[in-house]
Structures are given as C-alpha cells and as structure tokens.
N, C-alpha and C positions, 0 to 999 in steps of 0.2 A: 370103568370109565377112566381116562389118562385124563391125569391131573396139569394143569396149565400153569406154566414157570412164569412167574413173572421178572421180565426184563429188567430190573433197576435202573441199572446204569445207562440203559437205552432211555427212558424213560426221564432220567435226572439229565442227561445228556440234551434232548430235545427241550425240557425246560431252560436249560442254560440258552438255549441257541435264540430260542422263542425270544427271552430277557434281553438276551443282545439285539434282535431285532428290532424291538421294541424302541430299548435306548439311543438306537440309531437315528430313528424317525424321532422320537420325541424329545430325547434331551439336544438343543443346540450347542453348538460347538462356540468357542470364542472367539473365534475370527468368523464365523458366518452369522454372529448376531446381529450383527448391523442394520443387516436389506430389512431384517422382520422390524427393528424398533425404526427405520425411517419409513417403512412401510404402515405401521400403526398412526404415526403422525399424519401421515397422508391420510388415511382413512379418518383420523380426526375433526382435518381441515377442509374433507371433501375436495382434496386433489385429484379431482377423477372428473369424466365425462359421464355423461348420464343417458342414456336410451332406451326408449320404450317401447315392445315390438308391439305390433298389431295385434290384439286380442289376449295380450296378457296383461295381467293385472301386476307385475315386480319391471321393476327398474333395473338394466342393466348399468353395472359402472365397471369402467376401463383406468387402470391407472398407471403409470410411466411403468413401463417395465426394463426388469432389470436385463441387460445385455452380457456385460464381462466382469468380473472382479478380478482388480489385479494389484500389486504393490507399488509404493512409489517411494527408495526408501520406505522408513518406519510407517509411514501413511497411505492409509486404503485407500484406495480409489473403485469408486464403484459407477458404470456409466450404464446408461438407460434411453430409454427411447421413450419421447410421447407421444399417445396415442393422437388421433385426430381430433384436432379440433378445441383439444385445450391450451389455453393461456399459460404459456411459462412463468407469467407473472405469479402465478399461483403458486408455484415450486417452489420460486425465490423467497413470496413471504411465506414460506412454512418453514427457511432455515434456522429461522429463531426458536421455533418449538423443537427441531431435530438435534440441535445444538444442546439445548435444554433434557432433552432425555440421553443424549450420548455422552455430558458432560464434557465434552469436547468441540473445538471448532470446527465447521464446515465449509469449506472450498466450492460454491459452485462455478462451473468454466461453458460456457457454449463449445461443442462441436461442428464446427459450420464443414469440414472436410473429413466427417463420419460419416462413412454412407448406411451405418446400423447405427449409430447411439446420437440424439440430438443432446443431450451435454451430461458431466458428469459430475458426481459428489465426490470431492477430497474431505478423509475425515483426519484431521491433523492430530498425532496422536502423540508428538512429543515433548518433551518439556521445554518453557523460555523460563532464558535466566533473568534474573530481579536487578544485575548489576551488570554492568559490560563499562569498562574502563576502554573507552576507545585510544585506536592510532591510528597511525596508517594503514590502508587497505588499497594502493597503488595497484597492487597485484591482481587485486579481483575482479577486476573492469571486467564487464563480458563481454566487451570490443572495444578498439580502437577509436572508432566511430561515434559520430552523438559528444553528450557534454554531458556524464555521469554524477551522480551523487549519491554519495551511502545516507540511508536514511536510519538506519537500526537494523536490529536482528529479530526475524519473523521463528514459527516455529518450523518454517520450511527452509531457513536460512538467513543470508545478507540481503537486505531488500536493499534496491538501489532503483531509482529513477532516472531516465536520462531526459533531461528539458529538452534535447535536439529535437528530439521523435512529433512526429505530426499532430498525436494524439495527447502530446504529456506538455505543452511548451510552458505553463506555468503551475505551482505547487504555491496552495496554502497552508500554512501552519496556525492553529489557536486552541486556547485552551484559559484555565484560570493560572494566575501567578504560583511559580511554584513546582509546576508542570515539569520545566523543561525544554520549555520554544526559544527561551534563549542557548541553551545551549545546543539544541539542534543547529541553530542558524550559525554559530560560531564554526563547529563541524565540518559543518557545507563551507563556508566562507575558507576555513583551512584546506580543507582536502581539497578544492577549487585549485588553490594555488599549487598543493604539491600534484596534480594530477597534469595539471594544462599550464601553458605558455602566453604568453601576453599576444602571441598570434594567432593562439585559440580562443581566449575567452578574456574578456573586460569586465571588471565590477564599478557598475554603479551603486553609492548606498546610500539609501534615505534612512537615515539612524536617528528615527526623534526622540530616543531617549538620552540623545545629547551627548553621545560616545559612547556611557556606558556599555554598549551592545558590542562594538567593534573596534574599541579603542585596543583591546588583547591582540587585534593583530599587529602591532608592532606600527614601528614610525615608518611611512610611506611604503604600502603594501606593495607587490610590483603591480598586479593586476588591476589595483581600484587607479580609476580612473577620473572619477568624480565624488564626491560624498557632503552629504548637506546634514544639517541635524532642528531645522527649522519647518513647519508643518507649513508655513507661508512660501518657503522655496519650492514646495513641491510642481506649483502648476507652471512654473517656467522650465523644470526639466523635462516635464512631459511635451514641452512646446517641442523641446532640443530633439528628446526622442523622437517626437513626430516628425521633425525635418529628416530625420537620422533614416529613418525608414523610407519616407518618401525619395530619398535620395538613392538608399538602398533597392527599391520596386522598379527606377527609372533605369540604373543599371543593368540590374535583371532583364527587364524590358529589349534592353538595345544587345544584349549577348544571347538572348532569344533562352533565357533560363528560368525556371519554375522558380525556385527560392534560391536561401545561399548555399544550404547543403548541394544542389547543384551546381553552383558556380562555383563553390569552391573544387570540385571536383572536378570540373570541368576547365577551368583557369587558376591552378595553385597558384601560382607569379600573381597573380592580381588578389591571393585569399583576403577574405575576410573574418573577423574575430566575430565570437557572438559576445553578444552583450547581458550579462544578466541585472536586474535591478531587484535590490535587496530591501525593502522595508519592513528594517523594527520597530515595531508596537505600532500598528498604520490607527492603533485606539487615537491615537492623537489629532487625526486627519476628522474626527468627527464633529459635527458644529456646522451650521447655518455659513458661515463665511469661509467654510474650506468646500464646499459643495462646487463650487466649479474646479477645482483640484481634480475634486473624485472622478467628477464627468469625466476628466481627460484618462485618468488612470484606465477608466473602466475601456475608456475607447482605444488607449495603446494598448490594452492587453488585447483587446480584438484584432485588431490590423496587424501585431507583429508577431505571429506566430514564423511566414517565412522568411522574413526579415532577418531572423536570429538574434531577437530579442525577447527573454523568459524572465518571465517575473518569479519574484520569492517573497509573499506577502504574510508576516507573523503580526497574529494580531493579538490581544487579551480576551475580549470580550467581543465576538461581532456582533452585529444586527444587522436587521432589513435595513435601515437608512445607511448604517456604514457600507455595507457588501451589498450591493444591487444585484439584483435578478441576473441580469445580463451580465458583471461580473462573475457571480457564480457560474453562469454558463462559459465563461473564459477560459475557466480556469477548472481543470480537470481532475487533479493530484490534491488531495488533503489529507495531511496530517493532524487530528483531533484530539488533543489530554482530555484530560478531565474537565470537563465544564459545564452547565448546565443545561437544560432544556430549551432554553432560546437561544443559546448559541451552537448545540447540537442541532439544533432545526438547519440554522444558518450554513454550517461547516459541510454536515452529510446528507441534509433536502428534507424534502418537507413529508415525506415518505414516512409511517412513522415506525413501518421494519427498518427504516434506512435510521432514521434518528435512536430507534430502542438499542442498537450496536452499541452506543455511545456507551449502557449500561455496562460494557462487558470491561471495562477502563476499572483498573483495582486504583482506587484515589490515592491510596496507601504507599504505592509503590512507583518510586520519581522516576519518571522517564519513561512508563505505561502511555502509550498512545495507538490509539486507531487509525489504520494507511490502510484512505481509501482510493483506488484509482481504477482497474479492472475488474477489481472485485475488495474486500473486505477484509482486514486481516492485523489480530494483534502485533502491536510492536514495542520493542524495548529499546528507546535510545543510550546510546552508548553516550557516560559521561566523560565528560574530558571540561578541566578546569584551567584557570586563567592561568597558574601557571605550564601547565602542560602545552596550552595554547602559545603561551611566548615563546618555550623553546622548541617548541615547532616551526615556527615562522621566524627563529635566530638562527635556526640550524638551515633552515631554507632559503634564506637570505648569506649565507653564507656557502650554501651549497653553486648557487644561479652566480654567484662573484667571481668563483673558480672557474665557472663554467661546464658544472658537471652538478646534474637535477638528478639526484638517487631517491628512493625511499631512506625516509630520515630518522622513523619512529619505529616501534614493533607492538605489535597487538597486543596487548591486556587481558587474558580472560576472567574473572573471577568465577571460583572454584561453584560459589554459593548461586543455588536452583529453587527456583518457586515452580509447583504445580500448576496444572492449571486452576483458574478462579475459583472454580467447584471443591478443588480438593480431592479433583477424581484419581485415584490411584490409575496408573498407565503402566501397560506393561512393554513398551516401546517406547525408549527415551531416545530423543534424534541429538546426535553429538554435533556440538556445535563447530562450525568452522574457523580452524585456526588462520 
C-alpha cells in the first residue's frame, strides 16, 4: 500500500491565505470606520423607515445609504441618499450622537443638484488652534463682490461672511463677558475699513458702552458716519434709517431695479454705499422704556435687507424680551461664546440639538465661539488688542492721505494647537492658512 506525503507547505500556505481572508472581511480599515460607527448611530436613533410586508410578522428598515466616499482635503466626506419617505430632520438631530462617537465635528450640507446623493456628512478631522493673533486678511476675500467680514478660523479654514448676500444681511454676536464679542466687533469694525472705501460701505455705531467698544478706532474713523453711546438715541436713528430706506426703495422703483446690488451695477455713476449698523452690548436697550426702540430695531432689520443696510448686533446676555421672535427671524448669522442655556436658546433656537451645540464651546479657551449660519461649526476668534487696533487705523489713515489703501498689517499665526474638545488624537491635522 503507497504511503501518502503530506503537503506541509501546501497546507500552511492555504492557512495563511484563509487568515488573510478573514482579516479582510473582519478587521476594518481606518479610513473606512466611519460609515459602520455613523451607521450604528443611526440604528441607535432609528434613523430608518419602517415597513411591514403583508403576512410577515418582521419589520422591514431602510436607512440613508451610503453613495461615494471621497476626501476634502484632511476631511472625509461621505454622501448618501435617503430612502423614501423619511424626514431629514432625523439625520440632522442624530449629528450630536455621531459627533459624540467620532470624537470629532460633523458637516451636514443638502445636495439639492445630486441626482444620486440627497446630502452629505463632512467629518472634520483637523486641528483649531487656541490662539490666532489676527491682521490683515485683505487678500482672502473670495470676491470682489458683497461686503466681507472675517469672523475667525474654522477647522475648514477662514470663515468669513458677507452681509451683502440675500441670505446673510445681518449677524448676531453673544455670549458671557470675557468671551470675546468685543473684540470680534473691533475686528470687523477694522478690517471694514482696510477692506472698502467710503463709497462702499458707511458705519453707523450704536456703542452703549459709552466708547469703550469703538473708541480704538482712532479720532474720526473715515467710514463712521454717525455714532451715539445713549440707549435713548437709539429710536431717532432708526427713524433716520427708515427714511434712508424708503428713500432708497423709491429710487429702486423709478430705475426699475430689484435692490442696490442692482443698481449699483446697473448705474455705478449714481452707486450707493451700504450701510452697516453696529451695536455694542444692545443689553443696555433692555427695560420697559426702551421697548419702542426695540420695535423699530426689529422692524428695520426686516425691511432693509435690499436696501444695503446690515446690522451687527453684540449682545451679553439675550432673552426673549430683548431679541424677539421676529428679530431672531431677521437675522440669520450667529456667532455664540460661551453662555448659558437661556441665552443658547435665544442665540441658536429653541431646537434643543440646535441649543445642545452650544455645549461644544471649551469656556476655557477665549475666543472659542460657535458660527451658526448654513450649518454649525466651531470657531476660534482671532485676538487683536487695543494697541494693535490703533496702529492699524494710524497706518490706514495715513495710507488713504497719500492716496494709496495697501494691506497695512501681516498675519500672526501662533505656533500653539489644542485638539479637539475630546482629546481625540487625529491623525490628519489641516494646516492652517497663512
């Protein structure tokens, strides 16, 4: 009887291969963990539709499914489609649980010109820094167009808002003292000037903290225009403004022109400037005898969005009686520090995935604020102090005499990085922009 060889190496060989197989299917990979832990959340929260065929006793569920994975920069992007029949609302409140298992921020965007993915998840994977010495940022405009403002640096980059746009004409800023809203507002109120010309933009500024706030801009800004520091003057400028518009709609009218970003494009020789109105600490406007103030406030931020008049409202503390319904509805853009649960209501709606965001703010770390507008997204205001602020506006004032408006300052970056909130280690850090 012939004796039967056994194969070893054939044998050890197919073991290995088996082992590899195995590992393929089972161990995930690092960059495709994502879909399984957003997908576990979902299953969580019953993100799914539910259906039940005829004669079975199990319930069918459907849940967004995933379409493409691709990179955006350092950050994944992952898009999806939903099934029929379910409420996007659902998706949106389960980004707080997804955030929460990824240790990281999440991006949701609608898709409205995907003909396969109805929106997609950004998972923000790099580090913001804890310190940004701001200057000038002349250069980064993303156009011409519009009337721009840098608000800080996100972990996607330079956020910036422009009041011109249909949908952004006014931004609130609030938080507790200490934050950082004032020095946001200085910022804006700077960069305004070194950015635009007195035949692009006019500052109005309601400053009830009695200078303090705006006094840094130097003696006789070129752009302000007007400036009060009494809670009692307010409701005779909103008179002024109201003329100012109506006078502005009448023209529009007779030139057969939608607002002024048409008109001005359509008749440069005749342009007109927008006008922004700047109120620090609007806490002051609060009180039984400023209430017809408020009405008008609340009613020019309504009526002048094509006007080309944007408001900039920093407050301390809001409430329901200071910031009305219908104000909050004005006003689209909010910037949020650190602040409590009644003025998080107030700031980011009464939603309470929309107000729980507010928790994502490190108290710790000065100039941490939450920019809400399109969507959600941490932000680090970039500090810049009184003196930094004067010789900005001496060198600018000096530059406009000559007759020649350059970038006057140069960006600051500090070296020093905070993780995100979690402490999650990331192994894509997004470099930030010089």
């Amino acid at each position: 009887m012939a004796s039967v060889k056994v194969d070893i190496i054939g044998l050890f060989s197919d073991a290995i291969v088996q082992i590899g197989r195995f590992a393929l299917r089972n161990i995930p990979r690092h960059r495709d963990s994502h879909p399984g832990r957003i997908m576990l959340s979902w299953k969580r929260n019953d993100v799914c539709t539910e259906t039940k065929e005829r004669g079975k006793d199990y319930v069918t569920k459907e849940y967004p499914r995933l379409i493409e994975k691709t990179w955006k920069g350092h950050n994944r992007v992952f898009k999806y489609r939903i099934p029929t029949g379910l409420n996007p609302q659902k998706v949106i409140k389960s980004l707080y649980d997804i955030e929460f298992d990824l240790k990281s921020e999440v991006l949701f965007k609608r898709l409205e010109n995907d003909p396969k993915a109805h929106f997609s998840l950004t998972i923000l994977s790099g580090k913001l820094l804890d310190l940004i010495t701001y200057t000038n940022e002349a250069e980064t405009m993303p156009d011409k167009k519009g009337l721009w403002i840098p608000l800080g640096w996100s972990r996607r980059g330079l956020e910036q808002l422009n009041l011109a746009s249909s949908n952004s004409p006014h931004l609130m800023i609030g938080g507790a003292t200490g934050g950082g809203k004032s020095i946001l507002g200085r910022l804006i109120l700077a960069t305004l000037h070194i950015r635009y010309t007195r035949n692009e933009c006019r500052l109005w500024l309601c400053d009830l903290k009695h200078g303090n706030g705006t006094a840094r801009l130097g003696k006789d800004p070129l752009l302000v225009d007007r400036t009060i520091s009494d809670p009692s003057e307010v409701e005779r400028m909103m008179d002024d403004l109201s003329v100012i518009i109506g006078e502005r709609y009448d023209l529009f009218k007779a030139y057969e022109c939608d607002d002024l970003a048409a008109f001005n494009e359509e008749y440069p020789e005749k342009r007109l400037p927008r006008i922004v109105v700047y109120f620090d600490e609007y806490t002051k406007m609060e009180g039984k005898e400023f209430s017809k103030a408020r009405e008008k406030v609340t009613k020019v931020t309504g009526e002048s969005r094509g006007a080309g008049v944007h408001f900039i409202v920093s407050c301390h503390r809001p409430t329901a009686n200071l910031i009305s319904g219908t104000m909050k509805n004005n006003i689209s853009a909010v910037v949020a520090f650190n602040c409590n649960a009644v003025s998080a209501r107030v700031l980011l709606g009464e939603d309470p995935e929309d107000y729980k965001a507010a928790a994502m703010i490190d108290p710790d770390v000065e100039g941490r604020a939450l920019f809400k507008f399109k969507d959600e997204v941490l932000l680090q205001v970039p500090f810049i102090d009184n003196k930094v602020i004067k010789e900005i506006m001496a060198n600018y004032q000096k530059a406009v005499i000559k007759g020649v408006v350059e970038p006057v300052i140069q960006a600051v970056i500090s070296t020093r990085v905070v993780e995100h909130s979690t402490n999650h280690s990331l192994n894509h850090a997004t470099d930030h922009p010089q």
